[in-house]
N, C-alpha and C positions, 0 to 999 in steps of 0.2 A: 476125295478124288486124288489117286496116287500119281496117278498120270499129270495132273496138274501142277502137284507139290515137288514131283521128280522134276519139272521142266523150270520151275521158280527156283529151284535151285542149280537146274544147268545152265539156265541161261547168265546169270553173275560169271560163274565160273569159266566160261567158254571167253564173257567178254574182258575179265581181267587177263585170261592169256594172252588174249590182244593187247590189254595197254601193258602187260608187260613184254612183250617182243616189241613191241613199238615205243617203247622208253629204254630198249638197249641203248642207242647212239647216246641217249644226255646221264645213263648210267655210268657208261666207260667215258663219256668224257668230265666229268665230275670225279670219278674214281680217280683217270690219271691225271688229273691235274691234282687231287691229294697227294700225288707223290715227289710233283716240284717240290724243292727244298726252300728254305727261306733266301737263299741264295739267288735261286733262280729264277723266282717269284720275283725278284727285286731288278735282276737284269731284264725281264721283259717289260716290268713298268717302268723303266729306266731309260729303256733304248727304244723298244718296240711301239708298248701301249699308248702313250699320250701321242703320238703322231698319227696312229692309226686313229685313236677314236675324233681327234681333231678329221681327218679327211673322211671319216666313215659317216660321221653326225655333217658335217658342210655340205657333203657331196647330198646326202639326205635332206637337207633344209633346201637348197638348190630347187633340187627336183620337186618337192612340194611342194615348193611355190610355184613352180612353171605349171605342175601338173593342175593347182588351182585354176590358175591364169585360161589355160587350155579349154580344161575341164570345165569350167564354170561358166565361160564365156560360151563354149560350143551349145551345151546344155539348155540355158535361157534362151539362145536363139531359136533352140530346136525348140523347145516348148513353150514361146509366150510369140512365137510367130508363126503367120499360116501362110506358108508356099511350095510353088512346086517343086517336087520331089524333096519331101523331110523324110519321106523312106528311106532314098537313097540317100541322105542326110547323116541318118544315123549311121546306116551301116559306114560309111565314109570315115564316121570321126570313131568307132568302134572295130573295124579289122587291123588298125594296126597290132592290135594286141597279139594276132598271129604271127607277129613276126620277132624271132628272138633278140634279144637285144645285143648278143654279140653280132647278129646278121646286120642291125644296124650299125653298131661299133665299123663292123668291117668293110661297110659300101660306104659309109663316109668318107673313113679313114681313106679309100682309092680312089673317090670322086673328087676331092679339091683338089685344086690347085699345090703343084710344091711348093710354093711360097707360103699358103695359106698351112697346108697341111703339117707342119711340125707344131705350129702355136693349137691344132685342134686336141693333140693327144693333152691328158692329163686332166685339171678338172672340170673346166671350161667343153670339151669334148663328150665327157662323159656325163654331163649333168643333161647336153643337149638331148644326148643320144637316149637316158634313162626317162626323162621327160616323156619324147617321143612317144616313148613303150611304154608309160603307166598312165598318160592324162584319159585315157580311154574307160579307168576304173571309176575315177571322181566323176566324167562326165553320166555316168552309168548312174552312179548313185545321185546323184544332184538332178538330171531328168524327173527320175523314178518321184523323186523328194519333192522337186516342182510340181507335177502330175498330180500328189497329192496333196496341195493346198489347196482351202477352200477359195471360191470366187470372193465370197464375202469379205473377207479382208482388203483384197486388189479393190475391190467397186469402193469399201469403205475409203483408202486413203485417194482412190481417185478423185472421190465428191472432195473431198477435205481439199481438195485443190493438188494433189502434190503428183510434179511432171513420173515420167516413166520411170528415168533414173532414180528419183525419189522412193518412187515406191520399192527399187527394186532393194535400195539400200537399207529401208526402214521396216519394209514388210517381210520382203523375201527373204534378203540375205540371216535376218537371225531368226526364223524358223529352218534355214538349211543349215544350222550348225550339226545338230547329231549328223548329217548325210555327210557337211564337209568334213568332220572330225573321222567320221568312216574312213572313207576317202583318201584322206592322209592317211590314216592307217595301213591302210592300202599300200599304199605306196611306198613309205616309209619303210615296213616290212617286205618287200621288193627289192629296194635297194640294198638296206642290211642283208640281203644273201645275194645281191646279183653277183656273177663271177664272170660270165665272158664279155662284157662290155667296159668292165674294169680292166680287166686284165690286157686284153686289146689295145686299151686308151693308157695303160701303165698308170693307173691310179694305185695307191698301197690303200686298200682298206683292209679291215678284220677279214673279210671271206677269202681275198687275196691271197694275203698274209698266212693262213691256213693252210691254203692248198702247196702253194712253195715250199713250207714250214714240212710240209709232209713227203710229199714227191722230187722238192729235191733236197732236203737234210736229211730226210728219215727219222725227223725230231716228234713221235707221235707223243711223248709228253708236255712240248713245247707246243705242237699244237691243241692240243685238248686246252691248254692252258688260253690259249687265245681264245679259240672255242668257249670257254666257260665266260667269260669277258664279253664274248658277243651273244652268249643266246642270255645275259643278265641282264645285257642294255636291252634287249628286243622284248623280255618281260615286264623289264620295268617301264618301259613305252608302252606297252600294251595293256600293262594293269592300270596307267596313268591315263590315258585315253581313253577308256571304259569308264573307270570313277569320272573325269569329267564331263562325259557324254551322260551317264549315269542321271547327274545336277543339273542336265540342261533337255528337260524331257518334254515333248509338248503333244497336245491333244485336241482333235478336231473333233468339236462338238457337232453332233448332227451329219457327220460322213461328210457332207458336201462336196461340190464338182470343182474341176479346176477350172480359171481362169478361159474366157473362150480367147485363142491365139488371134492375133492384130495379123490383118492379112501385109503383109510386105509389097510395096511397090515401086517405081520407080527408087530414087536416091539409095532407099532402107533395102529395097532388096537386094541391088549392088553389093550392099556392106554386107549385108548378110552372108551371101555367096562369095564375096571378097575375101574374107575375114575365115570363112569355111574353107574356102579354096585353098587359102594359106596355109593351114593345117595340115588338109590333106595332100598336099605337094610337098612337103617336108616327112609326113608320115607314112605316108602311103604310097602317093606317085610314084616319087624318084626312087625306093627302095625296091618298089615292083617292076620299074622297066629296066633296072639295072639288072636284076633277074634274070627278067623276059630276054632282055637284051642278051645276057651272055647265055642264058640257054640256048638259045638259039644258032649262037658260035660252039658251042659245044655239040649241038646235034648234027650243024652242016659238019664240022669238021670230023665227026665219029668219034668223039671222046666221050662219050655215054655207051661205056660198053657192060660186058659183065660181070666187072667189079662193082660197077657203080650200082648196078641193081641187087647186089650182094649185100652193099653198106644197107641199100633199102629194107631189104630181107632182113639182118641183122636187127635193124630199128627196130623194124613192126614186130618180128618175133619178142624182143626185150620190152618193148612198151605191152605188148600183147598179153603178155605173162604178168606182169606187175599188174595191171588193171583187174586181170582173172583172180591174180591174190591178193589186189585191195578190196575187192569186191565182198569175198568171199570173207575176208577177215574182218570187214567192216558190220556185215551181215550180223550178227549177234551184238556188238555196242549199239547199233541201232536201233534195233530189236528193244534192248534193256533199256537204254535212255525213256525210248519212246511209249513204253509199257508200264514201267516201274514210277519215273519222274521224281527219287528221293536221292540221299544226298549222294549216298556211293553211285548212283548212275552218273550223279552230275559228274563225279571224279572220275567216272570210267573216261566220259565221252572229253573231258580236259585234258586227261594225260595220252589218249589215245590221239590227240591233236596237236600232238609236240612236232609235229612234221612243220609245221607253221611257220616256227621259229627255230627250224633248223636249216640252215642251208646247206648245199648239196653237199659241199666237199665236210663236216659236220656229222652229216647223217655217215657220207663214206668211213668217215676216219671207224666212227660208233660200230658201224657194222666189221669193218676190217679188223679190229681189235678183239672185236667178239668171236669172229670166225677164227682167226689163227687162234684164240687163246680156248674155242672148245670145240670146232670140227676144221682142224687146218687144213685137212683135204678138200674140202669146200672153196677155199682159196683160189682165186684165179679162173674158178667155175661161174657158168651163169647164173648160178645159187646165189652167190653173193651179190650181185649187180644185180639182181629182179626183189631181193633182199630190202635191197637200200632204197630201189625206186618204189616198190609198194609201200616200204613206211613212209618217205620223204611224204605221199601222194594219199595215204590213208585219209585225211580227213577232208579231200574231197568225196570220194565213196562215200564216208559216214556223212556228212551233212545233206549229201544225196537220196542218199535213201533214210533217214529220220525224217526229210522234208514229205518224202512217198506217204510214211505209213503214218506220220500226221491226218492224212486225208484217208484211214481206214479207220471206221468205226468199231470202235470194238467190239459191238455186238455180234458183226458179222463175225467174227472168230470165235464167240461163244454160239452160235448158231453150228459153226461147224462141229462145235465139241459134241455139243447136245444131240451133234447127228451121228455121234459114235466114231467121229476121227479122232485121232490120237494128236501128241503134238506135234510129231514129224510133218504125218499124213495133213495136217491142218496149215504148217506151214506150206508146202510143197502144193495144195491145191487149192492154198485160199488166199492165204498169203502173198506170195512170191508174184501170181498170175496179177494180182490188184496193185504191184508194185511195179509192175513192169518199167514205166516211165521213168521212175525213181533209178531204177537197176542199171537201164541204157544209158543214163541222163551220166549218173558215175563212173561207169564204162565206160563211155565216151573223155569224161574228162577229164579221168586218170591216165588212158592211153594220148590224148594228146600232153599233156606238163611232162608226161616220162618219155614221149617222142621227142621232147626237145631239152629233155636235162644233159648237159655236159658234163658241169666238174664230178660228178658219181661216176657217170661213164665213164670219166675218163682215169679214176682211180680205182675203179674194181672190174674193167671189164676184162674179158679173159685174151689171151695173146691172140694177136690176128683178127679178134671180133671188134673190128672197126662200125662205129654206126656213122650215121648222118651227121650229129653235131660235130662227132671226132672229127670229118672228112672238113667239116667247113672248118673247124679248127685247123689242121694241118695247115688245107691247102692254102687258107687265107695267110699262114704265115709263110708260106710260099711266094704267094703272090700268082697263082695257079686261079685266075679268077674263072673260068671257064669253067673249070670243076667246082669251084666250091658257089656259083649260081644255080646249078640244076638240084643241087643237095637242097640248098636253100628254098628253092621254090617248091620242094616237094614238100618240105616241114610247112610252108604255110600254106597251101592248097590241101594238107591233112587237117590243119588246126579249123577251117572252117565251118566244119559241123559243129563243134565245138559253141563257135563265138554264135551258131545260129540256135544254137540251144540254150546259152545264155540267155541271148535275146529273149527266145519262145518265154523266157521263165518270169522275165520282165515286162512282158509284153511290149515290147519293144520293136517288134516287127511290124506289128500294125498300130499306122497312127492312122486315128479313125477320124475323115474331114469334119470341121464343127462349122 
């Protein structure tokens, strides 16, 4: 079968082009940090580096602990209690996520009080504000993780005598280790690249430190140098997380049901919704009417003009384009992972997910260096910024559609062969149609994370092509709050198909009454 043998060996070749364009940025940044001297290597650990990873690791402890606290607490109540409205429950403690965390940084930052507001910037400011935006991931994983325990356990430590809190400490809590270990992960890796909530709050961390180091030194081997320093810690976190989630593995014999939820009443339901409510007025509320609020001074007053649907214009085209070429470049690692399953796939589908642990300004530097040093005319083009945000955003497309074609049986694709399609003709009508879900699912979630990336945008966009995060940057350092509410509320009013697809994947939308 020529046709077979020719396509067993296109498909490798097709997906190592990927993970090698998608390993330029930690290429060049590896490469020039080989060229610090012993010198200069010693002035960054000297002055820069221990400060930084002191506020980059604290600021990161902070938020994992809050994001536990949030997360864990919101979770349980949603899933070991039954009352009205856990729909809207969820969605409640899950759309913050749509909202960027410099947009939080910056409604804070104009909502307190001047007396309060100088003690908020720094790290106290930015732990709150990073919280905020990440407890949404642990509570997702730790749900999902509650959902599937068996009932047998809860009714066993019930009879044994032991109150609620007991159980939840003795039973529950250490079967949710891999979800909470997740979880932090999560989040952990969030913080190590966030950029507009730091910078906003004037935190110095690595990602920070980067972007200044670049835009205003022009020190691109002083940055790589920082760069190599942070995507080390972000490996070695994550190879460290893995190995002991790895050791702490656990298995539910016999499938079993979860736990049926204790309906909430009088005192407990108060708490519940007290305790809920809390959250979401700190995450949700006050961030959306601040919005709401100044949209709506910007509409009465006409400052929504033709500029501002320009920035829009600009976004969707840029985010548009990057999703269409993470799509498309993801298509063949996925393919190969999910077809092959030996060791070179497993390398394709790793290196091809260095986007992970590259933050924005990272992946920019990688891309910039590569463009001027072999198509400098590319420079300053949308080539380069749709460049940077399909690698940054590649390994959501790939875990998107390897999750699709998981649920294709392979037979069906030998049934196609056998019917005299070729490999093209067999992907294009057998393939692709049965992935559809997979396809949008990626599309969708590549076009919203590159709708709201900043520091890429704002180091490789082309002159005059202002998007949305740019505008909310500006103006918020303006103090232009007017303009930079309707920017904002557009970015989260896009990111919600998004969190509703999430959802759908978790099943999450529908909790079904017991």
């Amino acid at each position: 079968m020529p046709g077979v043998g020719r396509r067993l060996h296109t498909l490798p070749a097709l997906a190592f082009v990927v993970v090698a364009l998608a390993a330029v940025p930690l290429v060049v940044v590896v490469w020039n940090s080989a060229q610090l001297h012993a010198a200069e290597w010693q002035a960054l650990w000297s002055a820069r580096i221990p400060q930084l990873m002191v506020n980059t690791l604290g600021l990161a402890a902070w938020v994992a602990a809050g994001s536990l606290l949030l997360g864990v607490s919101a979770a349980w109540l949603v899933a070991r209690r039954e009352f009205r409205g856990r729909t809207v429950a969820v969605w409640l403690m899950v759309l913050p996520l749509a909202i960027p965390t410099y947009v939080f940084a910056h409604i804070y930052t104009t909502l307190l009080p001047t007396g309060i507001g100088p003690s908020f910037y720094g790290m106290p400011g930015a732990a709150f504000v990073l919280t905020l935006a990440s407890y949404p991931y642990v509570f997702l994983l730790v749900r999902a993780a509650l959902g599937a325990q068996g009932a047998h356990l809860d009714e066993a430590a019930r009879i044994a005598g032991y109150p609620g809190w007991r159980r939840f400490a003795t039973v529950s809590l250490p079967l949710l280790r891999p979800a909470l270990a997740a979880g932090v992960a999560i989040v952990v890796l969030h913080v190590l690249s966030d950029f507009g909530a730091v910078s906003m709050l004037r935190v110095q961390t690595f990602t920070l430190a980067i972007f200044l180091q670049m835009s205003g030194r022009f020190d691109f081997q002083g940055a790589a140098g920082l760069s190599l320093v942070l995507v080390v810690l972000s490996m070695t976190f994550l190879v460290a997380e893995r190995f002991f989630r790895r050791r702490q593995r656990y298995f539910m014999h016999g499938g079993g049901v979860a736990p049926r939820p204790i309906r909430a009443c009088g005192w407990e339901l108060a708490l519940v919704w007290g305790w809920l409510g809390v959250v979401t007025l700190f995450a949700l509320a006050i961030p959306l009417a601040w919005m709401v609020g100044w949209t709506w001074v910007a509409l009465d007053t006409g400052a929504i003009g033709a500029r501002f649907w320009g920035y829009a214009s600009n976004s969707f085209i840029a985010a548009a384009l990057a999703a269409v070429v993470a799509l498309a470049a993801a298509l063949p690692v996925a393919l190969y992972h999910a077809r092959r399953r030996n060791i070179s796939s497993a390398v394709a589908l790793q290196l091809s997910s260095v986007g992970f642990v590259l933050p924005g300004p990272v992946v920019a530097l990688g891309v910039l260096v590569a463009v001027l040093a072999v198509a400098a005319p590319v420079y300053g083009t949308l080539v380069a910024l749709v460049a940077a945000l399909a690698i940054r955003f590649l390994p959501l497309a790939i875990q998107a559609q390897e999750a699709a074609l998981q649920q294709i049986t392979p037979s069906v694709e030998l049934a196609g062969r056998a019917l005299g399609a070729g490999p093209l003709e067999n992907l294009a009508r057998v393939i692709l149609p049965m992935m559809r879900g997979g396809l949008a699912a990626a599309l969708v979630l590549v076009f919203i994370d590159a709708l709201k990336e900043l520091p890429a945008t704002l180091l490789l966009r082309p002159i005059g092509f202002d998007t949305l995060p740019v505008r909310i940057w500006i103006e918020a350092s303006e103090e232009m709050l007017e303009l930079a509410a309707p920017a904002a509320l557009m970015l989260v009013a896009a990111s919600v198909p998004a969190i509703w697809l999430m959802l759908k994947s978790t099943g999450a939308v529908i909790l079904r009454a017991r």
